[in-house]
C-alpha positions as CSV (number, residue, x, y, z in Angstrom):
1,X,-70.8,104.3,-61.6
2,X,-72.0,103.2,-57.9
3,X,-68.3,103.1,-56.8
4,X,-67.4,106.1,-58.3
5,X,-70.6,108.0,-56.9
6,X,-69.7,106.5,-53.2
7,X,-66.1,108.0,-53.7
8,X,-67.4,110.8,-54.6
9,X,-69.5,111.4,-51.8
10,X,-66.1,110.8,-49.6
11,X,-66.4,106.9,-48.6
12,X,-63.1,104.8,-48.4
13,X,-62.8,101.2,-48.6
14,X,-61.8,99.3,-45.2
15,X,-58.4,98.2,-45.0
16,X,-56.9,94.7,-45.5
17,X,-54.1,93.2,-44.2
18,X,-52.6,90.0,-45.2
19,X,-51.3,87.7,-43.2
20,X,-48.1,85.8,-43.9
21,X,-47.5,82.6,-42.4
22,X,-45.3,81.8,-40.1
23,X,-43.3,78.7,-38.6
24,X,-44.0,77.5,-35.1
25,X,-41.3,78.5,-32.8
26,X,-39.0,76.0,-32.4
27,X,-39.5,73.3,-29.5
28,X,-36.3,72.5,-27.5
29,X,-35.0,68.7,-28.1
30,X,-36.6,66.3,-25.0
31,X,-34.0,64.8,-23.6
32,X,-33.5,61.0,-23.2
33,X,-31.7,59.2,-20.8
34,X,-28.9,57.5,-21.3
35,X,-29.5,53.8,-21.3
36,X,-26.9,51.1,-19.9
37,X,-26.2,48.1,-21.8
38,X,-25.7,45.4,-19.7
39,X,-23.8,42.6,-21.3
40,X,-26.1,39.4,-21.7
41,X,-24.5,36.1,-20.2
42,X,-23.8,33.3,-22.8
43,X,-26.3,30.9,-22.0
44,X,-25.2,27.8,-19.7
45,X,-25.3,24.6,-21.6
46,X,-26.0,21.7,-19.3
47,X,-23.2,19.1,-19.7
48,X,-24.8,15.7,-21.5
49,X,-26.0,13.4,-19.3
50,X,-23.4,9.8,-18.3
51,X,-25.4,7.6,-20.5
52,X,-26.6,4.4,-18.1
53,X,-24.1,1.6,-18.1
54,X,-25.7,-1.2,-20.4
55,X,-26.6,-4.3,-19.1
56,X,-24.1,-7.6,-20.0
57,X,-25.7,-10.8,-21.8
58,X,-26.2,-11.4,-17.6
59,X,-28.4,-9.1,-17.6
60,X,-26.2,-7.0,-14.8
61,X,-24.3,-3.8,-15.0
62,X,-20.8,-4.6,-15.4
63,X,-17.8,-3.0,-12.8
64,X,-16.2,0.3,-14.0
65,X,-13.6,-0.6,-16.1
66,X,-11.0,1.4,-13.7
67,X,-11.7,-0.6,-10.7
68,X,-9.1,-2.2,-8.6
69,X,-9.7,-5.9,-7.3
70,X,-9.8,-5.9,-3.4
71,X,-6.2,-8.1,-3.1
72,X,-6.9,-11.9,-1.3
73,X,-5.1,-13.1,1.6
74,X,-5.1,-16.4,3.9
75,X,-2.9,-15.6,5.8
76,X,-0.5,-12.1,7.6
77,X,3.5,-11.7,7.0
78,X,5.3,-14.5,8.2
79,X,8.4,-12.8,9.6
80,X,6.6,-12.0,13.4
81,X,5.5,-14.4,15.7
82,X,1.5,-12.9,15.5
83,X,-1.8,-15.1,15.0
84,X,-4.8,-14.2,14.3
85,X,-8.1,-15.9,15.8
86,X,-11.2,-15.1,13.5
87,X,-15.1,-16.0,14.6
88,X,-17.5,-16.4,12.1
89,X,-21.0,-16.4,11.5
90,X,-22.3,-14.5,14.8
91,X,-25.2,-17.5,15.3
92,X,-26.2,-17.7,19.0
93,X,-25.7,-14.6,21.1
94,X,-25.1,-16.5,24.2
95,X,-22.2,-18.2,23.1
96,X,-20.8,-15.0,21.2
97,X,-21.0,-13.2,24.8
98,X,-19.2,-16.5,26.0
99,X,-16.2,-16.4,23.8
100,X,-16.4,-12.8,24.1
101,X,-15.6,-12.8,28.2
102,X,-12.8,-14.8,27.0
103,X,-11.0,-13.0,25.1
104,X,-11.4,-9.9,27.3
105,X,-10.6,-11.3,30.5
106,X,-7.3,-13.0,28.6
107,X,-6.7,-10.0,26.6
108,X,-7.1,-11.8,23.2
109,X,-7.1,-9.5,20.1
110,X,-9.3,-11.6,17.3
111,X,-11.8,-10.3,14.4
112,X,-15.3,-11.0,13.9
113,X,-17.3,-12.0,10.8
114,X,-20.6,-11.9,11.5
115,X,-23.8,-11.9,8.9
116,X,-25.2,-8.9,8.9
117,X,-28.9,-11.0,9.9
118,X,-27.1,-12.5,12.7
119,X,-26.4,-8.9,14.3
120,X,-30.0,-8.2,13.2
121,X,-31.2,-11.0,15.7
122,X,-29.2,-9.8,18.6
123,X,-27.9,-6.0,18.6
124,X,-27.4,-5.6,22.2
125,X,-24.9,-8.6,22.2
126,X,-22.6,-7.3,19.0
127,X,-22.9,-3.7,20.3
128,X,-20.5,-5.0,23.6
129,X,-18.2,-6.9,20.8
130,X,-17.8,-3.0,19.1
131,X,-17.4,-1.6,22.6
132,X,-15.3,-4.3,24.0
133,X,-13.1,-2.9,21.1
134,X,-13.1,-5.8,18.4
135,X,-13.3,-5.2,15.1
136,X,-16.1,-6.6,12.9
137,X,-16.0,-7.5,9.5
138,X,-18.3,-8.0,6.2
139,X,-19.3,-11.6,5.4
140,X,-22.4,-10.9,3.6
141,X,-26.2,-10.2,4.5
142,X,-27.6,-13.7,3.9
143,X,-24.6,-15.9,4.1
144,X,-24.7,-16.8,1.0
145,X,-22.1,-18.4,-2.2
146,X,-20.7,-15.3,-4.1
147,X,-18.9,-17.0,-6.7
148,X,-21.0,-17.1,-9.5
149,X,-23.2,-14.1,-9.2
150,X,-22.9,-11.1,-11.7
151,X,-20.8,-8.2,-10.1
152,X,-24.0,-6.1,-9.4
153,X,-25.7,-8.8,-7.3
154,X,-22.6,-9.9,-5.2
155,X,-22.2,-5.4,-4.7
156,X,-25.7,-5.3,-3.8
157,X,-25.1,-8.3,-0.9
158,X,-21.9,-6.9,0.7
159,X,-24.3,-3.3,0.4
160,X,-27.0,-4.5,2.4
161,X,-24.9,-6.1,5.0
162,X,-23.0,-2.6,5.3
163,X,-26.3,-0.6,5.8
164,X,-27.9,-3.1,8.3
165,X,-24.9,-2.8,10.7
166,X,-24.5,0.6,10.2
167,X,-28.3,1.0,11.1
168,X,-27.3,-0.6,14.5
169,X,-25.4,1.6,14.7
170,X,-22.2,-0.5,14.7
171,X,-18.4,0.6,13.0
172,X,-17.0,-1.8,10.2
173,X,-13.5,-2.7,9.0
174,X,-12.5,-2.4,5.6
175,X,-12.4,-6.5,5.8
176,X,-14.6,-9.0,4.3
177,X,-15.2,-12.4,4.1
178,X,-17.0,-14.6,1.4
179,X,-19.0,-17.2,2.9
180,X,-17.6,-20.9,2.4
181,X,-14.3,-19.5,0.4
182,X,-16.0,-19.1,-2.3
183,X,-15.3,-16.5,-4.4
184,X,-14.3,-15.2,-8.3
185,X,-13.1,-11.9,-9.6
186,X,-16.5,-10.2,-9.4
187,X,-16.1,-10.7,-5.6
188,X,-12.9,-9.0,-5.6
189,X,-14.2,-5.8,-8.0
190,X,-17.4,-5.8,-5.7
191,X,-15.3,-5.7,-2.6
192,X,-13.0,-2.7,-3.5
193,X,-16.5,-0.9,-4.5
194,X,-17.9,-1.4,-1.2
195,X,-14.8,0.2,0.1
196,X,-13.3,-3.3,1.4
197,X,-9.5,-3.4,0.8
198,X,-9.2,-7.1,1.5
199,X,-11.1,-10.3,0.7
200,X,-10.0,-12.1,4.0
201,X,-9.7,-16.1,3.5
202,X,-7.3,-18.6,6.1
203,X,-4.5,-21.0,5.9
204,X,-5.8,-22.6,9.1
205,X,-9.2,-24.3,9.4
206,X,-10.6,-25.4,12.8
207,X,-13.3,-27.6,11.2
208,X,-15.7,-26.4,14.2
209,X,-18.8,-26.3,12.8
210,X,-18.7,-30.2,11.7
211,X,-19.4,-30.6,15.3
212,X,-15.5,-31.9,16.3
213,X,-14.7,-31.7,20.3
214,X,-12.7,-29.1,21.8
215,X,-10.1,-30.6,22.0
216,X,-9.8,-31.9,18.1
217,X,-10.9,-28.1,17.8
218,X,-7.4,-26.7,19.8
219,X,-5.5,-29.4,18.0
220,X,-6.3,-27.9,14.7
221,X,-5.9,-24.4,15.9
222,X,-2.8,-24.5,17.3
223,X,-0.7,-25.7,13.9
224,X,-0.7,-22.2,13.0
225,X,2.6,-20.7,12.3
226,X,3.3,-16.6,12.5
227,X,1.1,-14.8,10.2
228,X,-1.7,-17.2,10.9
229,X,-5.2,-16.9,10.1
230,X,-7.4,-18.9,12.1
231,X,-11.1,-19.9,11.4
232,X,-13.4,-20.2,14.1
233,X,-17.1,-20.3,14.6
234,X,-19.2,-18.8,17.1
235,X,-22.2,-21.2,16.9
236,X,-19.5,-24.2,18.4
237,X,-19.7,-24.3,21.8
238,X,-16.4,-26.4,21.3
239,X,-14.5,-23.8,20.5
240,X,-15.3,-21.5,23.2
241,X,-14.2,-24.4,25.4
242,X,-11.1,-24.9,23.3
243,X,-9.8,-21.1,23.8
244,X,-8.3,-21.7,26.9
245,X,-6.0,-24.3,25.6
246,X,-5.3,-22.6,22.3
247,X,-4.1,-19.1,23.9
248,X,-2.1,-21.0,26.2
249,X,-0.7,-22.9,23.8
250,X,0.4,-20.1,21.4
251,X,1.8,-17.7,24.2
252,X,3.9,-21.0,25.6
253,X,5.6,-20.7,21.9
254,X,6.1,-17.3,22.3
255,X,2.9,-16.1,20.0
256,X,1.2,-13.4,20.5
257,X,-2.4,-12.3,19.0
258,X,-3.6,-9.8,16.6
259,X,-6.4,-8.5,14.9
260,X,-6.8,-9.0,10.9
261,X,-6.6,-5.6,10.6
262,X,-2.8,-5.6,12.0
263,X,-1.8,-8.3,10.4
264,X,-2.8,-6.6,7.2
265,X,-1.7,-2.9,8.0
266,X,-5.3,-2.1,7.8
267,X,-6.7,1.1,10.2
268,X,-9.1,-0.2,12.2
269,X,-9.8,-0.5,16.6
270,X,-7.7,-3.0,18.2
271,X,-8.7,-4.2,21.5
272,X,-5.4,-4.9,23.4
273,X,-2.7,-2.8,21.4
């Protein structure tokens, strides 16, 4: 009756509108980048370590099984008329510089092997034997017996002798010599891995350093024959005496001298060419 009486009197409701939802407008797409694949690298294996050579029932590390002997020689071809004089040891300077005067002022080729303590001692006198031209030899650090010793030990000697002349600094033929001839296979194997082609021995033997004259000294030396090798000593004041007699008796035969190294075909400085 209320409502009716209010529309009666001329009042209208107010009007209502109803909303209808709508979407959102649409949001444009972002837009991503493009992203490069780069390829990954197969990892780099590192290759296995070379196991450690094992030890022999001496206790040493035996030669590589693909080493070749250093050959042995006493002695040069025999079809030329050359000799070779050879000094050993390198014991007191005074008489190395002696027979050293010699053999330049007679323009003697010969080959030194001196202990690598002996051209500790005295430097100065076996850096005017390189200079003067003359090759030098190994024949060990302490001048000691080879044969016998395990292949690493007689390595190591002919080792230490290389370094200490090369600290000198002195040059070294591809030459060595074992102290007293005594040698085995392991000195050969050790040789050629110290870069040594030859284990050099002699067919002739002086007998110097038993304290023989000069003249029992120049007897010895001078029944050599062409490819000779001849063992001297450069402690034996003897034998420096005894050069004079020995070059003159090879050159009245017709001889002439040459280093080890040409005997042998082995590079190496040669005095008088």
């Amino acid at each position: 009756m209320f409502v009716g009486a209010l529309l009666a009197s001329g009042w209208s409701p107010p009007a209502f509108s109803i909303a209808s939802a709508t979407n959102p407008p649409a949001t444009a797409a972002a837009t991503t980048p493009a992203i490069a694949l780069v390829p990954t690298e197969a990892p780099t294996i590192p290759p296995s370590p070379t196991p450690a050579p094992t030890p022999g029932t001496d206790g040493c590390i035996p030669p590589p099984a693909d080493l070749v002997p250093a050959a042995v020689v006493s002695h040069g071809p025999r079809d030329a008329k050359l000799v070779a004089l050879t000094f050993d040891d390198g014991w007191d300077a005074p008489n190395v510089a002696r027979i050293l005067r010699f053999l330049v002022a007679h323009r003697v080729n010969a080959t030194f092997f001196p202990t690598a303590q002996a051209i500790q001692l005295s430097p100065q006198t076996w850096q005017l034997v390189a200079q003067s031209g003359f090759p030098i030899g190994n024949h060990t650090y302490h001048h000691i017996s080879l044969k016998g010793l395990c292949f690493e030990k007689q390595l190591a000697e002919l080792n230490k002798a290389r370094t200490a002349i090369a600290e000198q600094p002195l040059p070294m033929q591809g030459l060595m010599r074992p102290p007293y001839e005594e040698f085995d296979m392991n000195t050969r194997l050790a040789a050629a891995a110290a870069e040594e082609q030859y284990v050099v021995l002699w067919d002739v033997d002086t007998l110097d350093w038993t304290g023989i004259g000069k003249d029992a000294i120049a007897r010895r030396a001078l029944a050599g024959k062409s490819g000779s090798i001849i063992l001297m000593h450069t402690a034996s004041h003897p034998t420096a005496a005894a050069l004079l007699r020995i070059v003159a008796g090879y050159r009245k035969r017709g001889y002439a001298f040459a280093t080890v190294g040409q005997l042998l075909g082995v590079p190496g400085p040669v005095p008088f060419p």
